[in-house]
Residue, then its C-alpha position, 0 to 999 in steps of 0.5 A: x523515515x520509511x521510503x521506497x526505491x524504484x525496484x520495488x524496495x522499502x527502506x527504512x532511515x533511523x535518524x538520531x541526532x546527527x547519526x542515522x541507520x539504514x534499513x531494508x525492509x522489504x523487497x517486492x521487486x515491483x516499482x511501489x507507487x505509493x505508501x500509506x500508514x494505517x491511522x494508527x501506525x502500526x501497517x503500511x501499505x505498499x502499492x503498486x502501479x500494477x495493482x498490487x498491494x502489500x501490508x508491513x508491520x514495522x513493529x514485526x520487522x517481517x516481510x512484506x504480505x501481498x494483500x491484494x493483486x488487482x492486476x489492473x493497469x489501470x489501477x490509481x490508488x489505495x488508502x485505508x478506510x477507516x476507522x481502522x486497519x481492516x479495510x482498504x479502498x482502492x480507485x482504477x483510472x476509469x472510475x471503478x471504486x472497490x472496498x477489499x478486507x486487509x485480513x484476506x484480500x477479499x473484495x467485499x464492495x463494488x461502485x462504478x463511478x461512470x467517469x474517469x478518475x486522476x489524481 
């Protein structure tokens, strides 16, 4: 069970039977507004409120990589795009949609959507 607290850090519990382990894994001392797995399990991306998103691989037990800093408060979102883990999206509050490359942060696809967005 992976969860993040609101400083910024990523925890992991190991639940075997009636026993369990805690972990921290990571610390990006920016409050993470959501976490999401790629489709195969092996990154989790970290996301901030600020537009800052970060990639950990669980299996590496490294540290948290930032990826993307968008530097938007209005950003809302991200999710991988897949099928793979090469790609993210990402969505800010006034509508605009971007596609950025996991491997260098690069944004590579732009689209206004002309409306405001909510979750």
């Amino acid at each position: 069970l992976y969860f993040s607290a609101q400083e910024g850090i990523l925890i992991f519990y190991h639940i075997k039977d009636l026993q369990y382990e805690i972990k921290i894994c990571a610390d990006i001392s920016q409050p993470i507004s959501s976490l999401i797995f790629s489709p195969d399990y092996t990154s989790l991306l970290l996301v901030t409120d600020q537009g800052t998103v970060y990639s950990y691989r669980p299996a590496h037990s490294g540290e948290a990589v930032k990826l993307l800093d968008t530097s938007s408060s209005c950003f809302l979102a991200a999710d991988f795009l897949t099928p793979g883990n090469n790609y993210c999206v990402s969505v800010t509050i006034p509508g605009e949609v971007q596609v950025w490359s996991l491997e260098d942060g690069t944004s590579l696809s732009k689209l206004n959507l002309g409306i405001e967005v909510h979750v």
